[in-house]
VEXMARMI-628393 format. One record per residue (C-alpha): residue number from 1; residue in one letter; x, y, z. Coordinates in Angstrom, 2 decimals, decimal comma. Last residue first. Layout:
N
+-----+--------+---------+---------+---------+
: num : residu :       x :       y :       z :
+-----+--------+---------+---------+---------+
: NUM :      A :       X :       Y :       Z :
...
+-----+--------+---------+---------+---------+
This chain:
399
+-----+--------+---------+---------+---------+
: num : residu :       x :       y :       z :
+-----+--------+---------+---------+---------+
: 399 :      X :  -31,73 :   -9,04 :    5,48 :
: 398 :      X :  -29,63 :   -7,37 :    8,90 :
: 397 :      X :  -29,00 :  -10,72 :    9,97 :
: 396 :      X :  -25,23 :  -10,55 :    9,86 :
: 395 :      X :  -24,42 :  -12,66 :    7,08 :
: 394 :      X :  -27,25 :  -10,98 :    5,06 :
: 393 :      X :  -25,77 :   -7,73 :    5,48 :
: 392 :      X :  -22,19 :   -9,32 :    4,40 :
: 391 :      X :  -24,58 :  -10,45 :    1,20 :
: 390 :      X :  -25,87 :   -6,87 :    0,51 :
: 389 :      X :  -22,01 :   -5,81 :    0,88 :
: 388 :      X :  -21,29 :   -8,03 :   -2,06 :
: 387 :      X :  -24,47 :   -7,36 :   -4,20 :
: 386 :      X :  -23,74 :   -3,65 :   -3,57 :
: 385 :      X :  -20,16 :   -4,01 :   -4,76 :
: 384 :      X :  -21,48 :   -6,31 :   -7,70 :
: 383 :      X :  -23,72 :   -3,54 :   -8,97 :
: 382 :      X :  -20,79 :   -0,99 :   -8,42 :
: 381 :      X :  -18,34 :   -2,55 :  -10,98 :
: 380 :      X :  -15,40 :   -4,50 :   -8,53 :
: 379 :      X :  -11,79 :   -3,96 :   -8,19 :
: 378 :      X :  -11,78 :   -0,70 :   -7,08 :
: 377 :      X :  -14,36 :   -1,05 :   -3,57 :
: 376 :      X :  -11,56 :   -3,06 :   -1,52 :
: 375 :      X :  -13,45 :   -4,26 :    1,69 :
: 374 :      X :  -11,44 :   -4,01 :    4,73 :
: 373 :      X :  -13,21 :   -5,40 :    7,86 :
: 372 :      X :  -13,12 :   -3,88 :   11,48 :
: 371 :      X :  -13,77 :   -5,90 :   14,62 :
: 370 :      X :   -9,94 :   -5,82 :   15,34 :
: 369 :      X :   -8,17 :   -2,98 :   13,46 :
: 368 :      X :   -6,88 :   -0,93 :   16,38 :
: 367 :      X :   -4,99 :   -3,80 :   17,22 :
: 366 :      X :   -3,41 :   -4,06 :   13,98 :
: 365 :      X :   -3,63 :   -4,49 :   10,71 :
: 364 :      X :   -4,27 :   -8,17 :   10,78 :
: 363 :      X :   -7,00 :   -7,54 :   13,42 :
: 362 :      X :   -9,29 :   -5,89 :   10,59 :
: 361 :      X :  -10,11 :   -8,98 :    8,64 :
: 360 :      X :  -10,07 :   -9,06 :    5,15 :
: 359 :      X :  -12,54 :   -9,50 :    2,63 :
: 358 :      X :  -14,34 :  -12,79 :    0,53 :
: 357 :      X :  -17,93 :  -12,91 :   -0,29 :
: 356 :      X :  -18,63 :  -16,72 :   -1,44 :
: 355 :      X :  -21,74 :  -16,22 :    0,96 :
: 354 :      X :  -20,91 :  -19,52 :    3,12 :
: 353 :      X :  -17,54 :  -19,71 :    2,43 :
: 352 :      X :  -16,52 :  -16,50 :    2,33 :
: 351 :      X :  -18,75 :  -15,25 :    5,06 :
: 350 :      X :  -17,39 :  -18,14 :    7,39 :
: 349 :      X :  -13,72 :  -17,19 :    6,88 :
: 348 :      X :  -14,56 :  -13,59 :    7,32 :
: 347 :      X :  -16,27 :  -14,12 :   10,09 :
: 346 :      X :  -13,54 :  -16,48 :   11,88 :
: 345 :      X :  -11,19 :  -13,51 :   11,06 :
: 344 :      X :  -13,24 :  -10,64 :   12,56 :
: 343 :      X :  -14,12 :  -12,39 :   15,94 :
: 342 :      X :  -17,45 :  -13,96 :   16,75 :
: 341 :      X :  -19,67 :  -13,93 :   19,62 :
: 340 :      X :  -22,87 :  -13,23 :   16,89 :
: 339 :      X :  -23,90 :  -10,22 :   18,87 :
: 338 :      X :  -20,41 :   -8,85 :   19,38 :
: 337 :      X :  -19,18 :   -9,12 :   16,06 :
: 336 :      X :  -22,67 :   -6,93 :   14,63 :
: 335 :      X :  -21,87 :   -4,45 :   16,95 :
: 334 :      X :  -18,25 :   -4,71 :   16,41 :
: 333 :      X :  -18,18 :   -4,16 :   12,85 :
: 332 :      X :  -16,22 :   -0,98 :   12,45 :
: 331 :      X :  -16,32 :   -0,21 :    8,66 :
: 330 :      X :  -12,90 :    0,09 :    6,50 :
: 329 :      X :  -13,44 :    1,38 :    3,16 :
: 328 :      X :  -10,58 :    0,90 :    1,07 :
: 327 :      X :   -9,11 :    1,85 :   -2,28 :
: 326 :      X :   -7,06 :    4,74 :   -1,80 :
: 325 :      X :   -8,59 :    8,61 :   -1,25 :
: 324 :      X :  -11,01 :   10,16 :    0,43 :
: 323 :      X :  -12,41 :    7,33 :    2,21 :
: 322 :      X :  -16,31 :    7,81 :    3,61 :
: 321 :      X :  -16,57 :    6,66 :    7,18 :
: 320 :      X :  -18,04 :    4,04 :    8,64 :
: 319 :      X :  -19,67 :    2,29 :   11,89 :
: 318 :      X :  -21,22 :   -0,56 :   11,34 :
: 317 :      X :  -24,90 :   -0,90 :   12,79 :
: 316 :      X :  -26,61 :    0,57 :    9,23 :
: 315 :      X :  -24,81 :   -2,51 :    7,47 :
: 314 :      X :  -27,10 :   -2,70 :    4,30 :
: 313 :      X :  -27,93 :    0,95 :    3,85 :
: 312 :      X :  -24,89 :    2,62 :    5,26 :
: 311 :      X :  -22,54 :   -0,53 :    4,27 :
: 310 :      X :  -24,02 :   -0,12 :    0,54 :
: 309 :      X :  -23,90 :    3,91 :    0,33 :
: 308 :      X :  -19,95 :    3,74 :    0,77 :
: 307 :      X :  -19,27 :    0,87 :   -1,29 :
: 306 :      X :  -20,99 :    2,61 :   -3,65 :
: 305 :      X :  -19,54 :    5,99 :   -3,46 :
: 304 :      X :  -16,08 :    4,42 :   -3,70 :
: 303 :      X :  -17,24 :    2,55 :   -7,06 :
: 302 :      X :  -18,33 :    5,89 :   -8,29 :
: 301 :      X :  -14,95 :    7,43 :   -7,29 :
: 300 :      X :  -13,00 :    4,91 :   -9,08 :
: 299 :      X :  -14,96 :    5,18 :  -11,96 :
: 298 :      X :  -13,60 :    9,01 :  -12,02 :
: 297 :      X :   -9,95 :    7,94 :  -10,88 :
: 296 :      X :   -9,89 :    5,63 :  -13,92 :
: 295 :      X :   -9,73 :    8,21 :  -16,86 :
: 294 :      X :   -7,88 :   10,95 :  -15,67 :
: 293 :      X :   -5,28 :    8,51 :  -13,89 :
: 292 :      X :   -4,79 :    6,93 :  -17,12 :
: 291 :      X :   -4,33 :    9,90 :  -19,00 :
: 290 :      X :   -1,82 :   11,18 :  -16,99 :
: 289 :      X :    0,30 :    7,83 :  -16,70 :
: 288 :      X :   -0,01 :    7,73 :  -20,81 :
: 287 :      X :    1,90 :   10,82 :  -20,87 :
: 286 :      X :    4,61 :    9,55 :  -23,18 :
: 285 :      X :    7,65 :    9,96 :  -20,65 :
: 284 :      X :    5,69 :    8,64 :  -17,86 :
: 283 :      X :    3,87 :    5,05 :  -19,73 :
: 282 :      X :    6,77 :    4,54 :  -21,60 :
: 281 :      X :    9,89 :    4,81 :  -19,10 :
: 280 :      X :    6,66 :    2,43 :  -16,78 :
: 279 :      X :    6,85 :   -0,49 :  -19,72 :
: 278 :      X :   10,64 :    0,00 :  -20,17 :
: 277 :      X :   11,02 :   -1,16 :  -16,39 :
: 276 :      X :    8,25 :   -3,38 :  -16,77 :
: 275 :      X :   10,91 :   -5,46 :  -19,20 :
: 274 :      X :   13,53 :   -5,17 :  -16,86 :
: 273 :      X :   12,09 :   -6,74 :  -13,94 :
: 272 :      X :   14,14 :   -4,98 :  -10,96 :
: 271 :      X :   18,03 :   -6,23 :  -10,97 :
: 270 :      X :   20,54 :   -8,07 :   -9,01 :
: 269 :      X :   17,54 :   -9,53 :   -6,85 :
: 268 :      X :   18,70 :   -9,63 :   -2,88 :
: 267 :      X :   21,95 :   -9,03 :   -3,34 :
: 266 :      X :   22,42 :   -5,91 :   -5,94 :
: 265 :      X :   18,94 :   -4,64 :   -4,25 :
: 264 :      X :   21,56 :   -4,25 :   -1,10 :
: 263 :      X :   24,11 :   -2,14 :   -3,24 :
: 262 :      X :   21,27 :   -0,01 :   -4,49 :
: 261 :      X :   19,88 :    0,59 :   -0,99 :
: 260 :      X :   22,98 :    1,39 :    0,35 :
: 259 :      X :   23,45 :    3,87 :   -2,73 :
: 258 :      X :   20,40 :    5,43 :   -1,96 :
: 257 :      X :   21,05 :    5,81 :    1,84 :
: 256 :      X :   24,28 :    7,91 :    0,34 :
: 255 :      X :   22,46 :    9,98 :   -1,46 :
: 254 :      X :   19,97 :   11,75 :    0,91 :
: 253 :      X :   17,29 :   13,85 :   -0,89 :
: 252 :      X :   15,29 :   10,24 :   -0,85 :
: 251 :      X :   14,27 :    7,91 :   -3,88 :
: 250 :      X :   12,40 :    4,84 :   -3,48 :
: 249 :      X :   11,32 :    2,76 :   -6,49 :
: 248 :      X :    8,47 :   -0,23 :   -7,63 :
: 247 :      X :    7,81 :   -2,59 :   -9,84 :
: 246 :      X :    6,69 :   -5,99 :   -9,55 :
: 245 :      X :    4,79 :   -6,61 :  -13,15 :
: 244 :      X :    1,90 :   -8,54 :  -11,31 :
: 243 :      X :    1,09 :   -4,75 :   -9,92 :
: 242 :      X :    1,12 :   -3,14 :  -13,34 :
: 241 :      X :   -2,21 :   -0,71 :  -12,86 :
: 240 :      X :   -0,15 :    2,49 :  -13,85 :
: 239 :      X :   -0,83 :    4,32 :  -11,02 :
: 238 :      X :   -1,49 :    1,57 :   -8,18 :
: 237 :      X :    1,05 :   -1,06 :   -9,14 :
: 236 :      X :    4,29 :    1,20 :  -10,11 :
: 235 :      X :    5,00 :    1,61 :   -6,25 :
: 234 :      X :    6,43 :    4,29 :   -3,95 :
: 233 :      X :    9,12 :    4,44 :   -1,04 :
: 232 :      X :   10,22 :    7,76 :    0,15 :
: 231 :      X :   13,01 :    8,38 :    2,24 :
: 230 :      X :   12,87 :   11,60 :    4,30 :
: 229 :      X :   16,14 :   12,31 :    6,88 :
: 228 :      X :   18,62 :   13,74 :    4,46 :
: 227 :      X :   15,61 :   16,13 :    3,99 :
: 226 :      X :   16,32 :   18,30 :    7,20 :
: 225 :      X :   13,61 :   20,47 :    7,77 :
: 224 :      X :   10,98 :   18,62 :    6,47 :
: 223 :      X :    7,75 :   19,80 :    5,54 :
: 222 :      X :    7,80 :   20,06 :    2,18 :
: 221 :      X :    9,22 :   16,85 :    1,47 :
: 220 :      X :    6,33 :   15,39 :    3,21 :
: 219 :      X :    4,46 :   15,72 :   -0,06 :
: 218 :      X :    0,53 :   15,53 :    1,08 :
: 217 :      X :   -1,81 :   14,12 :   -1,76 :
: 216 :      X :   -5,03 :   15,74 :   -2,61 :
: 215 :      X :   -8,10 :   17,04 :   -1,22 :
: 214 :      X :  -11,12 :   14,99 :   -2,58 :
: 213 :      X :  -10,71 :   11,49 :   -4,84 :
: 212 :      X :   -6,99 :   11,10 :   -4,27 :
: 211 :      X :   -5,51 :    7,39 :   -5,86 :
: 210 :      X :   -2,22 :    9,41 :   -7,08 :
: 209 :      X :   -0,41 :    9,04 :   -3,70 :
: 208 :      X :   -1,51 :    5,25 :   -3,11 :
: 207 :      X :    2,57 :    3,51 :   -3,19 :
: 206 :      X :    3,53 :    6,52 :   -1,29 :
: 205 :      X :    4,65 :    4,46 :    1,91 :
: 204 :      X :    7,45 :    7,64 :    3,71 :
: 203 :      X :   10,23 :    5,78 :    5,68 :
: 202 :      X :   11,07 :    9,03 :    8,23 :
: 201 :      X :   14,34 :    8,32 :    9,58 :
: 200 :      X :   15,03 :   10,05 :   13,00 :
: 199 :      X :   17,54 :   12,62 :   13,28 :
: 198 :      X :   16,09 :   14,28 :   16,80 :
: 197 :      X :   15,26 :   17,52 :   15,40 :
: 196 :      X :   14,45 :   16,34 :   11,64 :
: 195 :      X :   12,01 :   13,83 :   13,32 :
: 194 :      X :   10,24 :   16,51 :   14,99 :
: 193 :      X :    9,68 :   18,84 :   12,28 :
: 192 :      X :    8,52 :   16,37 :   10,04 :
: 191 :      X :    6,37 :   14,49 :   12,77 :
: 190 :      X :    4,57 :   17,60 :   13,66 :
: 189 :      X :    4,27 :   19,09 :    9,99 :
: 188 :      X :    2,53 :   16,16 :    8,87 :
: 187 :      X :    0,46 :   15,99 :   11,85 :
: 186 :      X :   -0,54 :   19,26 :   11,56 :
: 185 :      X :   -1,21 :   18,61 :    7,77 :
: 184 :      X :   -3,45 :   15,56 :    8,27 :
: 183 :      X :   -2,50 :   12,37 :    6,83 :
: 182 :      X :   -5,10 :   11,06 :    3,72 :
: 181 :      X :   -6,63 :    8,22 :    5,34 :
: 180 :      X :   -7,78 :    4,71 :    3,30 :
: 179 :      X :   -8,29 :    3,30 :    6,43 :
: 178 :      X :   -6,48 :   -0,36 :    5,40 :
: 177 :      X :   -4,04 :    1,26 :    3,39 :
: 176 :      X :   -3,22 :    4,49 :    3,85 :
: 175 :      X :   -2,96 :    7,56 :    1,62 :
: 174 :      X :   -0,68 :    8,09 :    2,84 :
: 173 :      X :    1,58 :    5,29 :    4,25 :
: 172 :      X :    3,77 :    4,72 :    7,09 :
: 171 :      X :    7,02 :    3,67 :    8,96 :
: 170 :      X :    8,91 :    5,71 :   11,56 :
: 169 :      X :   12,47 :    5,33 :   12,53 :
: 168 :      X :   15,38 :    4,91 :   14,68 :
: 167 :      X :   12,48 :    5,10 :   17,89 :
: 166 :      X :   12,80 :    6,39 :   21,51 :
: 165 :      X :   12,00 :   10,30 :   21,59 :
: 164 :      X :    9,74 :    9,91 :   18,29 :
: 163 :      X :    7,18 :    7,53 :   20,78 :
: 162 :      X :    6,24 :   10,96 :   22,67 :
: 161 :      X :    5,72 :   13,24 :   19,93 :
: 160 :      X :    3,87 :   11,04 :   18,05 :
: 159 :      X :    1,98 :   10,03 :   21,20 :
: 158 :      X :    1,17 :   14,15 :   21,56 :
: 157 :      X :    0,59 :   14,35 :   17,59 :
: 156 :      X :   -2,57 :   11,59 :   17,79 :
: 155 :      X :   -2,79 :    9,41 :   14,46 :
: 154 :      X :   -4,95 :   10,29 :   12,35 :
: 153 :      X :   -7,39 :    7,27 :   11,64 :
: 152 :      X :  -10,83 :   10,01 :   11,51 :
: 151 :      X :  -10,23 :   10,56 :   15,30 :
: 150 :      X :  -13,28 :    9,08 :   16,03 :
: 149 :      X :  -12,63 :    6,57 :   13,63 :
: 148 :      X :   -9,61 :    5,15 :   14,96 :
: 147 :      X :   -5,39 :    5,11 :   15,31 :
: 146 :      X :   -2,97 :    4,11 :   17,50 :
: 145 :      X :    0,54 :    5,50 :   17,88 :
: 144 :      X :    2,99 :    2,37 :   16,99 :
: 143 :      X :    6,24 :    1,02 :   18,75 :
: 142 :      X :    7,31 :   -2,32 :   16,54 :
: 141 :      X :   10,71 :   -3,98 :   17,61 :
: 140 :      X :   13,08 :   -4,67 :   14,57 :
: 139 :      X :   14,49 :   -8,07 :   13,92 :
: 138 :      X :   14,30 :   -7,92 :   10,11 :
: 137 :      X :   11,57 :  -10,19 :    9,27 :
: 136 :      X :    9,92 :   -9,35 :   12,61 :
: 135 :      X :    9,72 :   -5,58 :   10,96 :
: 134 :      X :    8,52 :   -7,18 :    8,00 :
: 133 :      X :    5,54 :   -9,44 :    9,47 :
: 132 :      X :    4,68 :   -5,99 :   10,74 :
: 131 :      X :    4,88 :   -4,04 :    7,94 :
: 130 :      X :    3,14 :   -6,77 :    6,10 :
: 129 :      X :   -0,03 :   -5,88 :    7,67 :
: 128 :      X :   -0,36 :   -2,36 :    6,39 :
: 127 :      X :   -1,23 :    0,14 :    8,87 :
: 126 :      X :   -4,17 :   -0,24 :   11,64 :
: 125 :      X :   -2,03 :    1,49 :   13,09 :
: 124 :      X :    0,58 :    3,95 :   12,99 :
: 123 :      X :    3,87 :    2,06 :   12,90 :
: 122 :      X :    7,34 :    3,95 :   14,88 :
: 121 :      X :   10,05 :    1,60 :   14,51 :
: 120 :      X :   12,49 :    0,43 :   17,27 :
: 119 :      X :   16,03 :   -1,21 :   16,95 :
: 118 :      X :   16,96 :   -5,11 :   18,05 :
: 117 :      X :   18,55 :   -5,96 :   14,50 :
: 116 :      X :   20,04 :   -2,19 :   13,00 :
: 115 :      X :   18,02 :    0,22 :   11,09 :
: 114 :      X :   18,39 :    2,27 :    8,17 :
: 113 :      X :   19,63 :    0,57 :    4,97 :
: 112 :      X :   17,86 :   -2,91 :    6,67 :
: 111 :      X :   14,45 :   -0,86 :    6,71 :
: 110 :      X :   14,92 :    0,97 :    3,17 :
: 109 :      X :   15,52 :   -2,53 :    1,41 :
: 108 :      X :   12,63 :   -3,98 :    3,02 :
: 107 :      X :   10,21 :   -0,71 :    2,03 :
: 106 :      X :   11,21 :   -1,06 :   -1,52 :
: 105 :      X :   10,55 :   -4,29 :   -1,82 :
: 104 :      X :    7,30 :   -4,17 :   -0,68 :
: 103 :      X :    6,81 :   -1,32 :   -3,22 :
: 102 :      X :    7,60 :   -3,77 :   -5,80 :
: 101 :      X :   10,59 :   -5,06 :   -7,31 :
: 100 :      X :   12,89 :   -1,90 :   -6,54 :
:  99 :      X :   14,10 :    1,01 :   -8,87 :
:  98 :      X :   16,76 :    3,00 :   -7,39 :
:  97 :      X :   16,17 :    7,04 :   -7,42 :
:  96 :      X :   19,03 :    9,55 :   -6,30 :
:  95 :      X :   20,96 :    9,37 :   -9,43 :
:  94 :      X :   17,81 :   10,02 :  -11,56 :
:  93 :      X :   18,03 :   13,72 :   -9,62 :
:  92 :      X :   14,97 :   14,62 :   -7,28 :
:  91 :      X :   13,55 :   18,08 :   -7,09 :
:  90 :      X :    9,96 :   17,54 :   -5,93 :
:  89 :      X :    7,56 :   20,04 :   -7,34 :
:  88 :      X :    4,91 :   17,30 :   -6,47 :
:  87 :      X :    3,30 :   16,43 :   -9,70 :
:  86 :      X :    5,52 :   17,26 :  -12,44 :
:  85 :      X :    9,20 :   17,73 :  -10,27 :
:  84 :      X :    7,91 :   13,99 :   -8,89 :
:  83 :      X :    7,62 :   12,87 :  -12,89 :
:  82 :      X :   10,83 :   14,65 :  -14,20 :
:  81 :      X :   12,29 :   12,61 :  -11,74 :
:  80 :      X :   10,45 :    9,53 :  -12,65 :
:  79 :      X :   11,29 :    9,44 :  -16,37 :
:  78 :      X :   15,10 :   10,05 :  -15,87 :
:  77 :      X :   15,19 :    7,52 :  -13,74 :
:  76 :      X :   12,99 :    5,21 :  -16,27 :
:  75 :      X :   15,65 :    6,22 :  -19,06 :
:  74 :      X :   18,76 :    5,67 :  -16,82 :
:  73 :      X :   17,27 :    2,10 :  -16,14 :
:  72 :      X :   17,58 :    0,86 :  -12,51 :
:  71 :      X :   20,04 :    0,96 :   -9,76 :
:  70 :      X :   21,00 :   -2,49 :  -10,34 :
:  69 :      X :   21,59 :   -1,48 :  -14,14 :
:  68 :      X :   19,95 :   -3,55 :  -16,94 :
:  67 :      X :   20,19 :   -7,23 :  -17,51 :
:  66 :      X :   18,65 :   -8,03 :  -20,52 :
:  65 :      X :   15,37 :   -8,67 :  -21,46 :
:  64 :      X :   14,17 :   -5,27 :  -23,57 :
:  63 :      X :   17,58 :   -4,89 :  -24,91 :
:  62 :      X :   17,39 :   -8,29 :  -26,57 :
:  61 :      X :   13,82 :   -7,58 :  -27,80 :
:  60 :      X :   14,47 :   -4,35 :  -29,22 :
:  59 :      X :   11,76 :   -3,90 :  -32,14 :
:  58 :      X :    9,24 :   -6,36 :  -31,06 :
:  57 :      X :    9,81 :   -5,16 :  -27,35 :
:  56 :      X :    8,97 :   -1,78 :  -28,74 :
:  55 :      X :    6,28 :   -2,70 :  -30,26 :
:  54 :      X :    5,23 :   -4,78 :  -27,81 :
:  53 :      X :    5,48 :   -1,49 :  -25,07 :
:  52 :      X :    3,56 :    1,09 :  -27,63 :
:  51 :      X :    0,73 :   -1,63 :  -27,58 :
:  50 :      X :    1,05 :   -1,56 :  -23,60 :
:  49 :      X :    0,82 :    2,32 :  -23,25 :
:  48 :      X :   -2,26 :    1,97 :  -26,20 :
:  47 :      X :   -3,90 :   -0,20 :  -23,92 :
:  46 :      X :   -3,69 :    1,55 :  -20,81 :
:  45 :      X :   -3,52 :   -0,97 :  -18,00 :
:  44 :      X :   -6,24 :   -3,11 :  -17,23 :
:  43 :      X :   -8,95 :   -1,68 :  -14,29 :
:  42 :      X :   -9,49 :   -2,86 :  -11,22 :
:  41 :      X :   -6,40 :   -1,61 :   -9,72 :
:  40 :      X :   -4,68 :   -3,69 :   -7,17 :
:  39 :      X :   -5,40 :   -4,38 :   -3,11 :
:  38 :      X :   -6,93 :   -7,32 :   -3,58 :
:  37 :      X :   -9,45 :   -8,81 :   -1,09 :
:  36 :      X :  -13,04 :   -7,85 :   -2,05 :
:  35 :      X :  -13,32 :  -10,93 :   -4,06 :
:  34 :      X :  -17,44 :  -11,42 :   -5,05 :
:  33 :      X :  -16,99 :  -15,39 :   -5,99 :
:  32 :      X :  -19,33 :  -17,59 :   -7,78 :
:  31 :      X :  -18,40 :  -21,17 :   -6,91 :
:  30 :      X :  -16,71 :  -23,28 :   -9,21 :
:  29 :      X :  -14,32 :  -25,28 :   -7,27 :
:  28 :      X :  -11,97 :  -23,02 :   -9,22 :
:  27 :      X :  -13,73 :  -19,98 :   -7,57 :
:  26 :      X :  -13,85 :  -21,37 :   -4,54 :
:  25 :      X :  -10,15 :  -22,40 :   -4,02 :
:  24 :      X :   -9,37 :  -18,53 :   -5,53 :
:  23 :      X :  -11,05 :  -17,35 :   -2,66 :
:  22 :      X :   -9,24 :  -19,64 :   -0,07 :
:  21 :      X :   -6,12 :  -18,49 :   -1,51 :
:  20 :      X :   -6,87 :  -15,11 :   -0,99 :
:  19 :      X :   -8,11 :  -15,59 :    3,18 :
:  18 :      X :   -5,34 :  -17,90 :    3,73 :
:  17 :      X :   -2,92 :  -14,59 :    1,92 :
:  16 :      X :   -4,38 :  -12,12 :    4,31 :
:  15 :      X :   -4,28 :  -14,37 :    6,96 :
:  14 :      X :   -0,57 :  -14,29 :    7,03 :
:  13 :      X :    1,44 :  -17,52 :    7,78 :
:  12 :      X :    3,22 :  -16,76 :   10,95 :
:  11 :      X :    6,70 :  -15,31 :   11,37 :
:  10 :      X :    8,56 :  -17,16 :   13,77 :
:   9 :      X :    9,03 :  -20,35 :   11,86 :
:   8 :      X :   11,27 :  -18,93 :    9,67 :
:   7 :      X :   13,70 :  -16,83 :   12,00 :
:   6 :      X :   13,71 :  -20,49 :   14,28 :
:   5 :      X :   15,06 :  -21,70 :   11,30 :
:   4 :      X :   13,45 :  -25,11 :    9,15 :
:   3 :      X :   14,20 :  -28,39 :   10,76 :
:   2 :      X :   16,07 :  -30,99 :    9,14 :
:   1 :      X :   14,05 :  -34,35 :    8,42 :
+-----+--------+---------+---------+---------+
């Protein structure tokens, strides 16, 4: 038998996907399983969005499932820019938004329009954990400024400063997913000045921007001194609660890394799924985004507070803090680690099979993530969250 690439065989299997398939292999086994692992809405999409969406598939089903545009529908363009000018003040033409399959997507297509095999990218970690399965995807070298709860998971401006000097770009999210952080203003206005001065890309993750519970969202477009620099890659899955429907867009001030990433989309997938393109051209131009938001981010909140309360009371050795935004909370577990000589991952397989409580470890985010667990508080009603974190407590000896 052939042998598969050395490029394949290189990237490891995530845990993050062992640790969902293993959740799902309970559940069908028939186990009762508390899933803290998905990062997606816990709530359905807006009904009346989606009955506005048959009917108009019902009405237009050939247009509704053909090929559209590799850039993306005109009408979902035109949707989204009057969307960012809505919420952020953002002045962004339709002709300087492509429409991806996912924020994932979006993030690929902005790293290859960027960088070059063998360059350096700035990470803040713990950060996502397919940023860096991505940057070995594309033959990039990771440089990241470390982040931790003392510090509230801002990174530090002096090693932002410092790592800027050597790297073609810098990759992150805010909110953030695992810490759930919100990114400080100074450090905002550090990196955005900074990166304009020495022309480095800044690839801004937005996919969380409308999960805010206290403070709000911070538009790095207002902090930039030379926007040619700023591309910003965001995702249909969080606000509109469509993440199965693989949509998501990047737009930047700078045209012509636009049109890269339109002509690479054009290779990797011709087109983003049409139908959930008409789905999200409904859901912004009708106002159903709006009233979605107003009506989930309040349960959202409770379910946050939950989570919250349930690791102080049933975890009282972890060390937490309260998110402010996203859909995490991230608790330090190291006391509890250290006493049973375990690491993060070899808990959380043991917790979900003995308990049938499934979360993530820490380490895949990064080194500053080891001995921490992300626990997704949307997805779950607030009597099952604190059943869920009861049963980590129980894991550890605390009940």
């Amino acid at each position: 038998m052939a042998p598969v690439s050395n490029r394949s065989s290189a990237i490891k299997q995530s845990p993050h996907r062992i640790l969902v398939a293993l959740a799902d292999q309970l559940r069908r086994s028939g186990r009762r399983v508390i899933d803290f692992t998905a990062g997606q809405p816990g709530l359905p999409p807006d009904a009346l969005a989606l009955a506005e969406f048959i009917e108009f598939v019902n009405k237009n089903t050939f247009n509704a499932f053909r090929y559209a545009p590799t850039q993306g529908l005109p009408e979902l363009r035109e949707a989204l820019s009057n969307d960012l000018k809505k919420y952020g003040g953002v002045d962004i033409p339709p002709g300087n938004i492509a429409i991806v399959s996912g924020g994932l997507e979006g993030i690929i297509l902005a790293l290859y329009a960027t960088t070059d095999p063998g360059d350096r990218v700035l990470l803040f970690e713990p950060c996502y954990s397919m940023y860096w399965d991505t940057l070995t995807f594309l033959g990039l070298k990771p440089e990241w400024c470390s982040e931790s709860i003392e510090n509230g998971f801002q990174p530090s401006i002096d090693c932002v400063l410092e790592k800027l000097k050597n790297v073609k770009a810098v990759l992150f999210a805010s909110p953030d997913n695992p810490t759930s952080r919100v990114i400080s203003r100074d450090v905002a206005r550090a990196l955005a000045e900074e990166a304009s001065r020495r022309k480095v890309w800044i690839l801004y993750d937005v996919a969380y921007k409308h999960l805010v519970y206290e403070g709000e969202h911070v538009w790095l477009e207002k902090y930039v001194e030379d926007p040619g620099i700023l591309v910003n890659i965001g995702s249909f899955s969080k606000d509109i609660a469509i993440p199965g429907g693989r949509l998501g867009y990047v737009y930047s001030a700078n045209k012509d890394v636009v049109s890269e990433i339109v002509k690479l989309k054009g290779i990797m997938g011709i087109v983003a799924p049409v139908p959930m393109q008409w789905l999200a051209a409904i859901y912004l131009s009708k106002g159903y985004k709006e009233k979605y938001l107003e009506y989930v981010l309040p349960i959202y909140r409770k379910r946050r507070d939950a989570a919250f309360e349930a690791v102080s009371k049933y975890l009282p050795r972890a060390r937490v803090l309260k998110p402010t935004a996203s859909m995490y909370v991230f608790p330090d577990m190291s006391a509890y680690l250290r006493d049973l000589k375990m690491n993060d991952l070899d808990f959380a397989t043991k917790l979900a099979s003995e308990k049938g409580v499934v979360v993530l470890p820490g380490s895949i985010f990064g080194p500053s993530g080891v001995n921490h667990l992300r626990i997704t508080f949307v997805t779950n009603d607030e009597k099952t969250i604190e059943e869920g974190i009861k049963l980590i407590g129980e894991a550890v000896g605390e009940a």
